[in-house]
C-alpha positions as CSV (number, residue, x, y, z in Angstrom):
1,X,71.9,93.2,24.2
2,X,74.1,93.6,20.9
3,X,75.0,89.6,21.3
4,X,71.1,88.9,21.3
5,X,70.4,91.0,18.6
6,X,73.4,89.2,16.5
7,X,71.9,85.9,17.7
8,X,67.7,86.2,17.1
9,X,68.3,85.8,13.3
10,X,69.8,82.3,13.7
11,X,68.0,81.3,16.3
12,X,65.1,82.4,13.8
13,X,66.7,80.4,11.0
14,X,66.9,77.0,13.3
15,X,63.4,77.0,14.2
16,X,62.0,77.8,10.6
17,X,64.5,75.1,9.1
18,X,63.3,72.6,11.7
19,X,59.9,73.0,10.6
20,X,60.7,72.8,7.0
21,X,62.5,70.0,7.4
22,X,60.3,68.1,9.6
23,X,60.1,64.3,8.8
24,X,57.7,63.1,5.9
25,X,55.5,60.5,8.2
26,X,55.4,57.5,7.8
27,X,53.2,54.6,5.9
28,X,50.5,53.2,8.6
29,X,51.6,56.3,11.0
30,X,48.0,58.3,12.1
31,X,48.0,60.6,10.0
32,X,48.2,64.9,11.2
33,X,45.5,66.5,11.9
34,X,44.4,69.9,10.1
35,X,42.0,72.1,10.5
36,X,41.9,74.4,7.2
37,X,39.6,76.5,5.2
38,X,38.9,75.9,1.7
39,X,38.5,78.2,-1.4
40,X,35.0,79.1,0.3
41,X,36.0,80.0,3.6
42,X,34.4,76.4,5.6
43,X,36.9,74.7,7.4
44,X,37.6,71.2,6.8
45,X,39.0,68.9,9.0
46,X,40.9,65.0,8.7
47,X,37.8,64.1,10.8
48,X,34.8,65.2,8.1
49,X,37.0,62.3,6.1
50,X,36.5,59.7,8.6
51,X,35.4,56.1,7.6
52,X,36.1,57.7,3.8
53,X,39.5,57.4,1.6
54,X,41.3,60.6,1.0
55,X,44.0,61.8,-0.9
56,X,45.6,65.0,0.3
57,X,48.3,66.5,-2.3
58,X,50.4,69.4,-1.3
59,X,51.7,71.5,-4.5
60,X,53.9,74.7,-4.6
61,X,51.7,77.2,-6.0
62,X,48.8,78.1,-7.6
63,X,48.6,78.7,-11.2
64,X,52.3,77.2,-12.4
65,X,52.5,75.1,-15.1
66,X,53.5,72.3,-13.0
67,X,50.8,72.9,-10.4
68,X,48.2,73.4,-12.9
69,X,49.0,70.4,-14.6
70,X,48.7,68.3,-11.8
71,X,45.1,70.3,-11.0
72,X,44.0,69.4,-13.8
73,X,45.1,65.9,-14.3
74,X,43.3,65.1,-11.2
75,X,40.5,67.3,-12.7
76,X,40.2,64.6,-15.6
77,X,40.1,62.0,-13.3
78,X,38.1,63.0,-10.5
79,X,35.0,60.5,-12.1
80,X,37.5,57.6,-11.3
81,X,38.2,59.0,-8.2
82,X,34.2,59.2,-7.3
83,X,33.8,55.3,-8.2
84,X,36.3,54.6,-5.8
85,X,34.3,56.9,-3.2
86,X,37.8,58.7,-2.5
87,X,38.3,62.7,-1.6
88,X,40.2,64.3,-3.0
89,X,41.9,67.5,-1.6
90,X,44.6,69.9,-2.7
91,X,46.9,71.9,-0.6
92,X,49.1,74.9,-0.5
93,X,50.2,78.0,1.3
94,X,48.6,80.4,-0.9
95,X,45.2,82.4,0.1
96,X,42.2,81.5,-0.1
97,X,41.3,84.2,-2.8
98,X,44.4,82.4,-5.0
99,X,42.5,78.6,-4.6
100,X,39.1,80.3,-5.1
101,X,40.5,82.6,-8.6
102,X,42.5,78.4,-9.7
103,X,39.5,76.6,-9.0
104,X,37.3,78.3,-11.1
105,X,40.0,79.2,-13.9
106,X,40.2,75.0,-13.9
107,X,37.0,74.2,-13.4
108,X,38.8,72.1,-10.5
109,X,35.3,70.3,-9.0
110,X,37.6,69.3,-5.6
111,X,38.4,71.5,-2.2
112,X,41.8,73.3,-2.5
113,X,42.7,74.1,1.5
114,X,44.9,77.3,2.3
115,X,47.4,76.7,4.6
116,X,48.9,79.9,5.4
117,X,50.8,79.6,7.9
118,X,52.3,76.6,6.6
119,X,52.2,74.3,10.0
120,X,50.1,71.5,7.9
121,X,52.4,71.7,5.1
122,X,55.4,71.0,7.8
123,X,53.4,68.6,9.7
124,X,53.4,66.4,6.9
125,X,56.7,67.4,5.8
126,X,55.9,69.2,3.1
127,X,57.0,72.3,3.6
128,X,60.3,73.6,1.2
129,X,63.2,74.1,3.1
130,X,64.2,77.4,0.5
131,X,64.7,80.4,3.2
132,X,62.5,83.4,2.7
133,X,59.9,81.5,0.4
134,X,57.2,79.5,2.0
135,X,55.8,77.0,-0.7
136,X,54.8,73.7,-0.1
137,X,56.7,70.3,-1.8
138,X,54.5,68.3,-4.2
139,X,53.8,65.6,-2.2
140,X,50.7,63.5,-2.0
141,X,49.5,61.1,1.2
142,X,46.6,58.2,0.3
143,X,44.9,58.2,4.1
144,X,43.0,55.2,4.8
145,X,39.2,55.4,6.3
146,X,40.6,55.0,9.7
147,X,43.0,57.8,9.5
148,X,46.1,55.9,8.9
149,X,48.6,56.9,6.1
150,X,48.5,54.2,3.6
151,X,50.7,55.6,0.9
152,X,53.5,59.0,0.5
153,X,54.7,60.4,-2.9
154,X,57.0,62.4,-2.4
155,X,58.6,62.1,-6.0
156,X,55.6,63.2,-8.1
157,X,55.4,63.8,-11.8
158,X,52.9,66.4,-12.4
159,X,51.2,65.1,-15.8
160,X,51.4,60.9,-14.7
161,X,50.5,61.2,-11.1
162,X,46.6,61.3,-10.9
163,X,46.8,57.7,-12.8
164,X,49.6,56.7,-10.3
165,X,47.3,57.7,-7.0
166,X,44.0,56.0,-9.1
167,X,45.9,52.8,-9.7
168,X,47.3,52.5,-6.0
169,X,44.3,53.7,-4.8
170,X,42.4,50.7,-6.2
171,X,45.2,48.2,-5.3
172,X,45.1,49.4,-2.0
173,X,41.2,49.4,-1.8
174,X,41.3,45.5,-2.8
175,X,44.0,44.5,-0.4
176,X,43.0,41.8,2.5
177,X,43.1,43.0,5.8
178,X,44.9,40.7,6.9
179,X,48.0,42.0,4.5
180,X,48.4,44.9,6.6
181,X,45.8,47.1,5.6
182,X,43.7,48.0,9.1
């Protein structure tokens, strides 16, 4: 009993750290499903965005400079977003309460998803590998219409990345089929 006592807490350790550390997937992988409520309570799922363009950032925390920079960058450019008839939605592991309390201090006019539990955020492997503190990476994925990955940032500058996503984003949008682009 005493050696599986000794032994739960890095057995513990391994299976958080392999979540954490789950792979980033992949450009043209499908992209993971979620099922996640927003700063109102109404779930949204990957499948609501079908036949649409989405961008799905994950950021640490709500109400950080860096975070709240990047809100509200994509704040200022959520009109460009619209003409490009893209989604845009924001994701972290805080509540629900926190998105709904950030959203309104920011005027944010997009869907922040609480991910609690943290299983989208490692799904997408985006979730920080820091024991004891469960935050997710700033990370972005451009999903195509069909579901399909189509771009990962996983080096993101807060106050430049909005007009980095807009100007893919377009490039992508304008690509021939044939070039890869299903």
């Amino acid at each position: 009993m005493k050696t599986l006592l000794k032994t739960l807490p890095w057995m513990a350790a391994v299976l958080w750290l392999g979540v954490a550390w789950s792979a980033t997937p992949k450009e043209g992988a499908r992209a993971p499903d979620f099922a996640l409520p927003d700063q109102n309570g109404t779930i949204r799922r990957l499948a609501d965005y079908r036949g649409q363009w989405l961008v799905l950032y994950f950021y640490p925390r709500d109400n950080t400079p860096g975070c709240t920079t990047e809100a509200q960058r994509f704040r200022d450019d959520s009109a460009a977003l619209q003409q490009t008839q893209t989604v845009l939605l924001g994701v972290s592991v805080d509540s629900i309460a926190s998105h709904r309390e950030f959203a309104g201090k920011h005027q944010l006019p997009f869907l922040l998803l609480a991910d609690e539990s943290g299983q989208v955020a490692a799904a997408y492997g985006s979730l920080g590998p820091l024991p004891g503190v469960r935050m997710a990476k700033r990370h972005t994925f451009l999903i195509d219409p069909s579901g399909r990955i189509a771009k990962v940032y996983t080096k993101v500058d807060p106050a430049t990345h909005s007009q980095q996503v807009l100007a893919d984003l377009r490039a992508l949008r304008h690509e021939p089929a044939a070039s890869g682009a299903p």
